[in-house]
N, C-alpha and C positions, 0 to 999 in steps of 0.2 A: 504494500500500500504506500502511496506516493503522498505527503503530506505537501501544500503549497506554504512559501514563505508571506509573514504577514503583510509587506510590503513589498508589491512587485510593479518593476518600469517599466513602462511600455516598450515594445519592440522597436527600434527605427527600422524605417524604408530598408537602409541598409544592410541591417543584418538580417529583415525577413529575407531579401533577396540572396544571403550566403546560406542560408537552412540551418535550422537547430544543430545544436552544440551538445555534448551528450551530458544528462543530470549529474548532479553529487549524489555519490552516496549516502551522506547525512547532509540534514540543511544545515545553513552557516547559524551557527551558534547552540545546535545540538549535536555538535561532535562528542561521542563517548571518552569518557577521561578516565585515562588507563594508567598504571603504574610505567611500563616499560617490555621492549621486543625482548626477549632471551635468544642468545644465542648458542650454537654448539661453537663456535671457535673461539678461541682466544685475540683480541687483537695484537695483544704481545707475540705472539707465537711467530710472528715475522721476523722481531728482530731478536728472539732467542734464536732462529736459527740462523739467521745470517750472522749474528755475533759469533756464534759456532764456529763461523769458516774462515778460511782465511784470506786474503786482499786477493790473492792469484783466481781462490776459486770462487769467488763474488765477483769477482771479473768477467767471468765465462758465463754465470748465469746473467748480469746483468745483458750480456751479447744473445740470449735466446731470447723465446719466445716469455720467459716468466720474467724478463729483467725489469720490466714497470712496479712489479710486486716489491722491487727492493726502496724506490721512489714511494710507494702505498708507504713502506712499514714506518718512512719520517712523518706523513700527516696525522691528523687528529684521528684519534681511535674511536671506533663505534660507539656512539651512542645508544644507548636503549631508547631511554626518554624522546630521544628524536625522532626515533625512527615511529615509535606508537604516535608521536604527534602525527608525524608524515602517512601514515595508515589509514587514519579518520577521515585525512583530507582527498577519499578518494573519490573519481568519476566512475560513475557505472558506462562499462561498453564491454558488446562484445567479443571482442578483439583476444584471443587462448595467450598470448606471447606475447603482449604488452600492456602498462600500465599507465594510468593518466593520475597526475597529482593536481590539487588548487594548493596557487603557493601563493604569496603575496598579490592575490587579485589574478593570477595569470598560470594557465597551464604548464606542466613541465613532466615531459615523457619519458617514461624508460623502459626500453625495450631490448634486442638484441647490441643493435646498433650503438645504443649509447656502454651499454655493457662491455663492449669491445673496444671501444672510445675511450674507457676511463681505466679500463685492467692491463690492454694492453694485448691479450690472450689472444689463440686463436680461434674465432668462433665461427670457421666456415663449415661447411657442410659435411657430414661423415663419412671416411671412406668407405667404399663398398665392400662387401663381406669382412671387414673389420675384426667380426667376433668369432669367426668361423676362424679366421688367420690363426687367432688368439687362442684356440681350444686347441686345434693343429700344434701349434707351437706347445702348451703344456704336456699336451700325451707323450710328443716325441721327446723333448728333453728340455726341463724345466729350467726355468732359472734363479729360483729362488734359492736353492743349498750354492749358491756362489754369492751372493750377499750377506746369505744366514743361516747357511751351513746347516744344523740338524735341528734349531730353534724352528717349535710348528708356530707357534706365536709371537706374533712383532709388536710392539704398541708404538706411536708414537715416542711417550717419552723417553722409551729407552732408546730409539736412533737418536735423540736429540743428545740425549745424552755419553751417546758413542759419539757424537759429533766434537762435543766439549772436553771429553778424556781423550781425544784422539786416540780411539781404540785400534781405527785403520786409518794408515797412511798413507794408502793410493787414493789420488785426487777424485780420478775417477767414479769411484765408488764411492768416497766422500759427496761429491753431486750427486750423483742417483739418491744417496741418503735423504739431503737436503732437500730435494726436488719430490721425493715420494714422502715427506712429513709437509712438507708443501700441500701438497694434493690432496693429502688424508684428511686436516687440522686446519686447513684454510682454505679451499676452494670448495671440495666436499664432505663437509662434515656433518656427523647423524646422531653422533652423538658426543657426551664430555668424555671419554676414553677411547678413540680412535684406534684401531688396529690398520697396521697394512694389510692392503688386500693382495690377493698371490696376482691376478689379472694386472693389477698394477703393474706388479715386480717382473712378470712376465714382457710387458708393451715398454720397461724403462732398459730392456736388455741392449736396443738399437736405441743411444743416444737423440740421435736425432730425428728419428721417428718420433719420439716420444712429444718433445718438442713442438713438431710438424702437426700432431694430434687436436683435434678440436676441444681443448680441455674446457675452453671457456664457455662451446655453446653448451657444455656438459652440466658444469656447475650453473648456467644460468638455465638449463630447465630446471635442474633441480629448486633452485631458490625462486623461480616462478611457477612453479606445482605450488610449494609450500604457500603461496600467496595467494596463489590464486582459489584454492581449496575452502577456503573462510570465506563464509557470507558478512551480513550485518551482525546478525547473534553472536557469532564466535568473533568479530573485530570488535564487538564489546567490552570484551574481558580484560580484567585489570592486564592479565598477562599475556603474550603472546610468543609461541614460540617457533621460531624460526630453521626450517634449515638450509644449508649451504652457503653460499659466502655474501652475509648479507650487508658485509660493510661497502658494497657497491652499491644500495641504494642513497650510502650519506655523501659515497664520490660522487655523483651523478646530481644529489642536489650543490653539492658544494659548487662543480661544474657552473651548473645553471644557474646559483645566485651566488656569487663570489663576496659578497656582504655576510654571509654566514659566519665564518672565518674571521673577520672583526673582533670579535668576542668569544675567547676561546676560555675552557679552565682546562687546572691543573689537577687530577687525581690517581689515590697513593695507591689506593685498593684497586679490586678487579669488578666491583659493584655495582658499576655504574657503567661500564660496555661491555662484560662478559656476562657471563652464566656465575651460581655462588659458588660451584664448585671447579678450580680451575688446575689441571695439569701443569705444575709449576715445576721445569725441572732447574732452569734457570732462572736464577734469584731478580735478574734486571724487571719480571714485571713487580715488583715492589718500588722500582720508580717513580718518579712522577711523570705521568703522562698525560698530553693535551686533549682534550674533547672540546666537540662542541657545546654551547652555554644550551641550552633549552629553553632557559628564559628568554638571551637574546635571540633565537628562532621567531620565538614568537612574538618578540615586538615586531620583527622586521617583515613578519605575514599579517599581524593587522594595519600595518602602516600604509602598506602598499605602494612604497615610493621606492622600492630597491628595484635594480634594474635583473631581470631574467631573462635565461635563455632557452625559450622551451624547446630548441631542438640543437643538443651540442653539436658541433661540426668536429669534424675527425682532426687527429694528430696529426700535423704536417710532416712530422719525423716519422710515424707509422702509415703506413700505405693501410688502407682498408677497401677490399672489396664487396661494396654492400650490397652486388648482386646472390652474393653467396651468403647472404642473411638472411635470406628470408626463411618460411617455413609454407611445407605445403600442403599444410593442413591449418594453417590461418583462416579465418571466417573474415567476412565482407562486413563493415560498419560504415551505415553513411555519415555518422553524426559525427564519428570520427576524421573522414574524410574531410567534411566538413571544415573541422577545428584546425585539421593540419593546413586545409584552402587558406583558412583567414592570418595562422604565423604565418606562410609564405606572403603575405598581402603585407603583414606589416600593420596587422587590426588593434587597433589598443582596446587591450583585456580592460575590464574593467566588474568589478566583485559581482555590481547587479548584475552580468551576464549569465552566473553559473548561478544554476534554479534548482528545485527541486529536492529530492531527500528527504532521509526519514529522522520521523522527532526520536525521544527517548520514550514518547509513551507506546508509536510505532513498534522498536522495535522490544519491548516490552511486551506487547501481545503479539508478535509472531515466537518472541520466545514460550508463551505461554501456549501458544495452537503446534508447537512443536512440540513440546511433551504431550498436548492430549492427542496429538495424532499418531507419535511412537506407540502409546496407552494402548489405542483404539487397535490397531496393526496388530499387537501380543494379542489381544484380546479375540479378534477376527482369526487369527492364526489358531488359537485353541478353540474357540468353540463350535468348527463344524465337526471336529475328530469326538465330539461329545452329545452330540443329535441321536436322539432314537436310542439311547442307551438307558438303562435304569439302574439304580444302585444293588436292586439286587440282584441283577444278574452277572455282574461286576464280581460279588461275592462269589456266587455260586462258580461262576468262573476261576477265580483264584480258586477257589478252595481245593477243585476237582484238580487244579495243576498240581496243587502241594501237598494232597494226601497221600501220596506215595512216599514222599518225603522225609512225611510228619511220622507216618510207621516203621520207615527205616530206621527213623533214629531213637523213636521208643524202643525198636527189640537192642540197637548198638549199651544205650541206655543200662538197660534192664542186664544185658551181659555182664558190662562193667562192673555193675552194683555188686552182682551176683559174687566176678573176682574177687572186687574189692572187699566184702565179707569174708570169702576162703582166706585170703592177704591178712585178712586181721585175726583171726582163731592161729594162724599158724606163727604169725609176729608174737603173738601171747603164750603161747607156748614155748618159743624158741627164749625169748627173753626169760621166761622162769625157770628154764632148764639151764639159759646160762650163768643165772642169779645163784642157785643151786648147785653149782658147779665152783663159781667164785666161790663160795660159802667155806665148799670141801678143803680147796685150797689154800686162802687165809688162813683155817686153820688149824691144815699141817703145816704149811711155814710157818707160823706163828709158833705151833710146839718144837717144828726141831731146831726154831731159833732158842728157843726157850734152854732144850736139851743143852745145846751147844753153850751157851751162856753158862751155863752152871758148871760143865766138865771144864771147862779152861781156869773159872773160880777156883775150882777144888783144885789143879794144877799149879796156879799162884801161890793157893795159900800152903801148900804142900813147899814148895822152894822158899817161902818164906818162914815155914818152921825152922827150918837149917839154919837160916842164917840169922834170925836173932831169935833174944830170949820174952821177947812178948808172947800172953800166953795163944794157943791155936784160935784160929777161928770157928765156929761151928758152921759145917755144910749141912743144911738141910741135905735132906732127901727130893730125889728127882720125882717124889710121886708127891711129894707136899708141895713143892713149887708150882708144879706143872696145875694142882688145883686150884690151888692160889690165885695163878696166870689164868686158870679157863675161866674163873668167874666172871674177870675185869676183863679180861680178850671179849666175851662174849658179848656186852653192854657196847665194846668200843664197832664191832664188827655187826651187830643190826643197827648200831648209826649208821656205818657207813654204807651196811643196804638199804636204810633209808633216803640215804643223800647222794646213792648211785649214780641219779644223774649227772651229781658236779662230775664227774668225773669224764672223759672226753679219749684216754683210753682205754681200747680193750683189755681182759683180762690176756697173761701170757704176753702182752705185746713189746718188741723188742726195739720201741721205739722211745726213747729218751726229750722230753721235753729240756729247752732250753732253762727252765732254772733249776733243775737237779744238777748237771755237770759234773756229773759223779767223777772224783779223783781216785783212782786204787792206791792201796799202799800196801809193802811186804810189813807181812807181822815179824818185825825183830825183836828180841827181847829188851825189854825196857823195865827198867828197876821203880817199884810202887813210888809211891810220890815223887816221880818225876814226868812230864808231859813234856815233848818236842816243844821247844820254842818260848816254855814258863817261865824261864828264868833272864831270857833276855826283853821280857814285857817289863820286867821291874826295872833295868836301868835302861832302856832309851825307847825310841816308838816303835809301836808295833807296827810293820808293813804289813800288806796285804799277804803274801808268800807266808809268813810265820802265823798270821790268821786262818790258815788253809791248814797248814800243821794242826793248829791246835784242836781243829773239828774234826780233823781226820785222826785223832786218838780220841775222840769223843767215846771207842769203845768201851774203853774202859769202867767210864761211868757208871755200865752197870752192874758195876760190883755194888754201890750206895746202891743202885735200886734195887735192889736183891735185898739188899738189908732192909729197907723201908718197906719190901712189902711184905716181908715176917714179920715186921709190925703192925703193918697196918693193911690185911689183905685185900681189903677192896680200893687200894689207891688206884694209880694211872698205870700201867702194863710199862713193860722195859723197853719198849719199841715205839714206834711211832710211822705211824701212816705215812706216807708221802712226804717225809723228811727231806729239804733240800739243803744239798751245801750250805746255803744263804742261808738256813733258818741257824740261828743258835738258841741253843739252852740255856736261860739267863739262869745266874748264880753258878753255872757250873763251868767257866774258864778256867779253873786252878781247882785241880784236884787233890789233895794231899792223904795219903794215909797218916795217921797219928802214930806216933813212938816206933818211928822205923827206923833205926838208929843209920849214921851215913856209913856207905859200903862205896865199891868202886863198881864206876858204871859204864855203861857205853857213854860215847862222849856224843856231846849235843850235835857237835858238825857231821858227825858219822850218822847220827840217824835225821839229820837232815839232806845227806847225801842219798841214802836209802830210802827215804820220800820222793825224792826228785828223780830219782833214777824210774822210778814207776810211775812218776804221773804224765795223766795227757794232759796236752793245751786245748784251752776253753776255746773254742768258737763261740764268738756274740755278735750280735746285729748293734746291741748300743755304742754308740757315741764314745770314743776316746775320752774321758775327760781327765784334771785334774783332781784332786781332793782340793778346797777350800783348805783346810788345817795343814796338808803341805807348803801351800803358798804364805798360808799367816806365821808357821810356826819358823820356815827354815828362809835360809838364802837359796831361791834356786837359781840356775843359772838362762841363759835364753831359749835354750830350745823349749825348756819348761815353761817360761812365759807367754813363747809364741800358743803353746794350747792351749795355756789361761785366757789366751786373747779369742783364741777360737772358738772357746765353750763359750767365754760371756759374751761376746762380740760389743765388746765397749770399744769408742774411737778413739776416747780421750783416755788414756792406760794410764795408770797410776799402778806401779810397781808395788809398794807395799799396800795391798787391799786393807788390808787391817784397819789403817792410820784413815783412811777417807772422812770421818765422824769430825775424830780429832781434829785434821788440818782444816775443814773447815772447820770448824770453831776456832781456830785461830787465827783463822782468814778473816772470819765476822771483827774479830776484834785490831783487828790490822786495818782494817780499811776504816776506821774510827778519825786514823789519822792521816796527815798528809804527807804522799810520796809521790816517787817517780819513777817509774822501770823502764829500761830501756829491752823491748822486744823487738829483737833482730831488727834494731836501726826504727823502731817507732815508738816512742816516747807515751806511756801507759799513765796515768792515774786512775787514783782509787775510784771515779765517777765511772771511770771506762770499763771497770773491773763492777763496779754494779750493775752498769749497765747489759752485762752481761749473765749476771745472777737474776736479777730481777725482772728485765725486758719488759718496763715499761712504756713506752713508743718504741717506733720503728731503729733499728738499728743503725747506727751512721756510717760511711765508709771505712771512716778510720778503726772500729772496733771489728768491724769485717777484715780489715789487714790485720787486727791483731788474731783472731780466731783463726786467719792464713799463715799466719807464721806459727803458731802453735800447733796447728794439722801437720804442718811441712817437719814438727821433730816426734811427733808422735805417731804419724802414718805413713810419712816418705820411707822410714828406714823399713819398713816392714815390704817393700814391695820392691821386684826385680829392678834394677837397673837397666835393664832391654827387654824387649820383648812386646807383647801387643797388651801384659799388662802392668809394663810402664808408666808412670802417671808423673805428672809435676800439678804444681797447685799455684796458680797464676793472682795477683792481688787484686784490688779494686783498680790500679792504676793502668792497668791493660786495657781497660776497656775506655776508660775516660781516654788513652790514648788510639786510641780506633776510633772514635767519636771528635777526635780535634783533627785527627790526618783528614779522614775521610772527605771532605771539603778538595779537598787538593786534589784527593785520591779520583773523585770523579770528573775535575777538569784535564787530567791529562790524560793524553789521546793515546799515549803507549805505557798502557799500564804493567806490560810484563818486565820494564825494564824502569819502573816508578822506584824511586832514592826513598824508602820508610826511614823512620827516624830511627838512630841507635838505638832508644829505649825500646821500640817494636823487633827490631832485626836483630835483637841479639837474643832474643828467646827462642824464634827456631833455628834450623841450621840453615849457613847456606848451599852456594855451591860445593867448594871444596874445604868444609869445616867437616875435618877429620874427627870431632867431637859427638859421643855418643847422645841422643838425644832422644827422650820419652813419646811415645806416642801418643798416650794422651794426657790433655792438658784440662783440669778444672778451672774454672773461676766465676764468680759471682756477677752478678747484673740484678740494676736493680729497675723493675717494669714499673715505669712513670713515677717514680722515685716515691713509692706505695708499696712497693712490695719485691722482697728479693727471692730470686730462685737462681736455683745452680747448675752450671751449663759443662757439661761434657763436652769437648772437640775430640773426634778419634780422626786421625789424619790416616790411618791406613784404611777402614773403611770408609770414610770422605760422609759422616754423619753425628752432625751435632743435637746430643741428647740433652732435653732441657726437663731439670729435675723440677719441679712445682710440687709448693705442697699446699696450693689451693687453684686446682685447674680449671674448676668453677668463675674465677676474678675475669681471666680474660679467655679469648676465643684463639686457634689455635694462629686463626691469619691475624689477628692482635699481636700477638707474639712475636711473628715473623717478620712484625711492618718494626719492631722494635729493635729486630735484632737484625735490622737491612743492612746498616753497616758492614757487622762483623761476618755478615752470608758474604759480601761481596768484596772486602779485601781478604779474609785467608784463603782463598784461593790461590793467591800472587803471593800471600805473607808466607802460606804453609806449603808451600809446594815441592819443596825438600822435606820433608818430615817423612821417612820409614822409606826413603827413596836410597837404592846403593847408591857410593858417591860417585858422578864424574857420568850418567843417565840423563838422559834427557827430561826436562820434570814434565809433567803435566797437570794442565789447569784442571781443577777438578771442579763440578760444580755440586756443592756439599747439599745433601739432604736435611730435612730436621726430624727428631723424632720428639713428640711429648707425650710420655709414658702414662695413662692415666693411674695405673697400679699401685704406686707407688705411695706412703702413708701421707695422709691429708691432715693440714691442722691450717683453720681458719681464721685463727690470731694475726694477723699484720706484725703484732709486737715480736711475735716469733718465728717469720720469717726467715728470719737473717740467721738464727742456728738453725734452723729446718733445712736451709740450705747447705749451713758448712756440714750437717751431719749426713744429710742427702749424697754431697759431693763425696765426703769422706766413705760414708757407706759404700757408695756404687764402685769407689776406687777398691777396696778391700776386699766385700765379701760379692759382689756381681750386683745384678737389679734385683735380683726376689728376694737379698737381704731388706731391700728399702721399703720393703711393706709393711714391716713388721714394729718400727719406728712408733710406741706409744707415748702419753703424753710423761708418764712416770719416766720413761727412760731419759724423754729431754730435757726435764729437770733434771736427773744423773749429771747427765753430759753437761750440763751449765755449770752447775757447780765443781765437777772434774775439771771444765774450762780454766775456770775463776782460778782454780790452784795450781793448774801447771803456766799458767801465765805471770802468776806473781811468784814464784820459784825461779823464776827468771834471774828474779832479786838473789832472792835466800830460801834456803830450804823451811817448809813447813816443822 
């Protein structure tokens, strides 16, 4: 439905006699107001890949058919906002391969012709059997394993990215590279992750065919389907998304009204001419880059006094033949015809000419007669398949399908059940005959433990008549014992058929759980009150080894229990159920017989020689650690600390654990008064020393250098000198010095051979600096001077990891616009770092990672150690130690801070 405008001029004499002009698609002053066009391509992506290359081979392409594209990548970069402006403002015709704008009161075309005009491209006509060539060619012998070898998948960013590590050195193939991310990422692109396609890699094998190829009229169907596909409803929408290379519709106005271009901005992000999510392999699109203003667009289209040219004229440097532009399947339009009669006249446009178009309430109800005619359509589609049917025959229908089914699986059912009852009578059976069997067994080992216990008794005490004059002992009898033992065995052994289940082995089973670790030992003869390893508990500490002695003579014992239970017959039995190594018998470490007068005996070392000779070594899953009361009681030496360091995983180590209490409370009363420490060349007091206890606001640089100088003697000595986990710990003053160069760093034009200043150049290596040099480097940054996080550079893998421990503050292109800088001179700063000397280096362009995993604490105040312990962490124990960072431990680490900083001075 065609709405008229409230005020309409009369026709003159002279434009009824040239014939109607074709309508707007919306009237003037009901154009839909949209956010912005999306694109699939990047505008940067031009000059990330020609920054890629180098002078020679930007030479070559500039001499082909894509050399206009290297002229595109210096102008202003797509506009979103413009282009939606420019969409509204459209003529309805029907014309398949051309477009009519109202611009400043006057028509402005774009079709092949202009397309070819402003790219450069070739957009003649296709060659004939083209695709058939192209299939011929892959079956016989492809050409894609000579670009990309046995790789099935290409993406763009990684040729970009083989372009900027100079992965290959042949020119040659370096252009194909450049020219098929060309193709993929800017002429046709379908989506934000472009792959090479093989047809491509296939048609780029003859250079110059490729070249020769109509790529242009290629990408301009592509980008005039996507256009032309949208009516008014869908030109509606805030959003509109575009595909193929649609920043030729802003060359083409810019062409036509060169007033555009007047008023340009500058923007840092990809927000405003890309898509949000953008292939960034090279850091240069965090630049600032030119667009056109949107606002000034649209002064200079209501004003109507800027001069236009609604039919660009060709390149005089490019020959164009625009008989080979056409198309032959173009449709006939007179009103078109018309418009183009009156620019060749030389007619002046004027706003009241162009009539017609739809309001917002228009097209408001075609949106609205669009869904109830989709409605109607589903609706029409199901109800003639449901005529003449009734519900119940529907039923009856299924049912007759499924009752064959339904009695299959009653009888499969009713089987099961049937098993499953045999399966349970015979489980209940098997289990009480194996209950009944355990039974038997308990206890007859039980008694001819019992036996055995008592004949070695009466063996002791028989040798020990001889040798002194105490009077005998009395041996029961083995039929009074063994009564004694059946009464208390038999209460201990239906618990333990009660409680059958804990148990998880079978009976007989010759499988040993990890905490028995049973040790053998040979029975030597050992003189009564004396036990392996008793006498050296009394003057110095017991190790673990003489702790294993002393449970492995636990035999003995029960001799006392043998006494105790002729006393007391119903005590605890002389055994013990599932006894492990690990259990001890409290009160019975030192056994002593009374009045055994001293005799000569085996010696201690000899029946500690006799133990060792028979035992095995424990197999364990746990964790090496230290004992706690070794580290408090003695001096050990490093290796021992290194495990100390490994169990606790503190960063900030304090050798005597013990003392921590203490030294701070000495600390607190230290800082009462006024001093001065000098830490490794920065000058401390007691404020900076709170400030680090307390972390009251944000941390300042200067206490940030001091927590780097204290990392660098606590955690440097702990890590390799080479290797890929090499680490150095860089100050705050690195980056302030990346942020004063940088200025310089992007006016000069030969930056591989740009003079950094000493303070920067002497932290990596150069060329021929024979000096070992860490591969990777910590150091602090602090985002909008609100919050600091800690940044990992690995210069062998060419990826800076930024530690945050509140990833929530900023977004991760936040981050990246913050740390443009330092993306874009360590390339040139680190380019020797893990390189042999005397290699050619290459420029690398470094990735970013921000780990979200990693422990979060959303204090600001505590930032600034969330980072030194972050960086510290990730240096020492890898990333999935940094998870585990609680709020307890960084108070630990604060106050361990505070003390080994002011030790500087004097010792605690």
């Amino acid at each position: 439905m065609v709405s008229a405008r409230l005020v309409d001029f009369p026709d003159s004499p002279e434009d009824r006699n040239m014939g109607p002009i074709p309508d707007m698609m919306f009237a003037a002053g009901e154009e839909p107001v949209g956010v912005r066009v999306l694109t699939y391509h990047s505008s940067s992506a031009l000059k990330r890949i020609f920054n890629a290359l180098d002078e020679e081979e930007v030479d070559i392409i500039r001499r082909s058919s894509f050399g206009k594209l290297i002229d595109i990548a210096d102008k202003p970069v797509f506009s979103g906002r413009f282009a939606r402006y420019l969409l509204s403002r459209q003529l309805k015709t029907k014309k398949k391969h051309e477009i009519w704008f109202r611009f400043a009161g006057k028509p402005v075309r774009f079709s092949l012709t202009e397309f070819a005009n402003v790219t450069g491209l070739p957009c003649g006509k296709y060659p004939r059997k083209s695709k058939m060539k192209l299939k011929k060619t892959i079956s016989e012998k492809p050409y894609w394993p000579s670009l990309f070898g046995k790789v099935e998948v290409v993406t763009v960013s990684s040729v970009i990215k083989m372009l900027y590590r100079k992965t290959v050195k042949d020119k040659e193939i370096r252009i194909k590279y450049a020219c098929l991310a060309l193709l993929e990422s800017v002429l046709l692109p379908t989506s934000l992750k472009m792959k090479i396609a093989r047809e491509h890699v296939e048609a780029i094998e003859d250079l110059e065919e490729f070249f020769s190829y109509p790529w242009g009229r290629l990408a301009f169907e592509m980008l005039m389907g996507s256009i032309k596909e949208r009516d008014e409803v869908a030109l509606s929408q805030n959003t509109i998304a575009v595909k193929g290379f649609a920043l030729a519709l802003q060359l083409v106005l810019v062409e036509a009204v060169p007033s555009l271009t007047e008023v340009v901005e500058e923007i840092c992000s990809s927000s405003e001419s890309d898509s949000d999510e953008i292939d960034g392999n090279g850091r240069d699109i965090f630049t600032k880059k030119k667009t056109l203003n949107p606002a000034h667009a649209r002064n200079v289209d209501k004003r109507c006094i800027a001069h236009v040219n609604s039919l660009i004229n060709g390149d005089s440097s490019r020959s164009i033949d625009e008989a080979n532009l056409g198309w032959s399947d173009e449709e006939e339009d007179s009103k078109v015809d018309n418009l183009v009669a009156r620019i060749n006249a030389n007619h002046q446009f004027t706003s009241s000419l162009f009539r017609g178009g739809l309001t917002q309430t228009d097209v408001e109800r075609m949106r609205q007669s669009c869904k109830s005619t989709s409605k109607s359509r589903k609706a029409t589609y199901v109800h003639p398949h449901g005529q003449n049917i009734e519900a119940g025959n529907i039923v009856g229908l299924v049912m007759d399908k499924i009752k064959p089914q339904l009695a299959y699986m009653e009888n499969k059912i009713n089987l099961s059940g049937g098993r499953v009852d045999g399966m349970e009578g015979k489980v209940v059976l098997q289990v009480k005959e194996m209950l009944l069997n355990f039974k038997d067994e308990m206890i007859l080992s039980v008694t001819e433990k019992v036996r055995a216990m008592i004949k070695e008794e009466g063996s002791v005490h028989r040798r020990a008549s001889h040798m002194t004059t105490a009077p005998p002992i009395e041996v029961p009898s083995p039929a009074t014992v063994i009564a004694g033992v059946d009464d208390a065995n038999a209460i201990t052994i239906n618990n333990v058929l009660r409680n059958l289940s804990e148990y998880s082995t079978p009976p007989r089973s010759n499988r040993v759980s990890q905490d028995e670790n049973k040790t053998p030992s040979k029975k030597d003869p050992i003189a009564p009150g004396f036990v392996g390893g008793s006498l050296e508990t009394e003057t110095c500490a017991q190790s673990a080894n003489s702790q294993n002695r002393g449970r492995q003579n636990a035999f003995q014992t029960s001799l006392e229990r043998n006494k105790r239970q002729r006393e007391d017959p119903t005590g605890e039995p002389s055994f013990s159920l599932g006894l492990t190594q690990e259990e001890q018998i409290p009160g019975e470490e030192h056994i002593f017989v009374a009045d055994v007068p001293e005799r000569d005996c085996i010696s201690l070392s000899k029946v500690d020689d006799n133990i060792e000779e028979g035992q095995v070594s424990r197999k364990s899953k746990r964790q090496k650690t230290v004992p706690s009361n070794l580290v408090d009681d003695y001096h050990c030496g490093h290796h021992i600390m290194s495990r100390v360091r490994e169990a606790q995983k503190h960063i900030f180590v304090i050798d005597d654990q013990s003392d921590i209490t203490r030294k701070y409370a000495q600390l607190s009363v230290k800082l009462r008064d006024k001093f001065v420490i000098n830490v490794a060349g920065v000058a401390v007091y007691g404020n900076d020393i709170q400030l680090i206890l307390q972390r009251p606001r944000l941390m300042s640089a200067k206490v940030m250098d001091i927590l780097i100088r204290v990392a660098r003697v606590a955690v440097c000595p702990h890590l390799p000198p080479e290797g890929p986990r090499s680490a150095a710990f860089l100050d705050t003053k690195f980056v302030s010095s990346i942020n004063k160069t940088f200025p310089k760093f992007l006016k000069s034009r030969n930056k591989e051979a740009y003079m950094f200043p000493k303070g920067l150049k002497d932290i990596f290596p150069s060329k021929d600096d024979p000096k070992v040099h860490p591969i990777r480097y910590y150091f602090p940054f602090n985002v909008g001077k609100k919050h600091w996080v800690g940044i990992c550079f690995d210069a062998r893998t060419g990826v800076l990891t930024v530690l945050d421990c509140n990833v929530t503050l900023h977004k991760d292109s936040s981050i990246e616009k913050y740390i443009n800088s330092i993306l874009q001179m360590l390339p040139y700063l680190a380019r020797y770092v893990g390189e042999i000397v005397g290699t050619e280096p290459v420029i690398q362009c470094y990735d970013v990672a921000r780990p979200k995993s990693v422990a979060q604490n959303k204090n600001p105040a505590d930032s600034g150690l969330m980072a030194m312990l972050l960086m510290a962490t990730h240096a020492i124990y890898g990333l999935e130690a940094c998870k585990s960072l609680t709020h307890e431990m960084v108070e630990e680490e604060g106050r361990r801070a505070a003390i080994l900083a002011y030790e500087f001075k004097e010792k605690l």
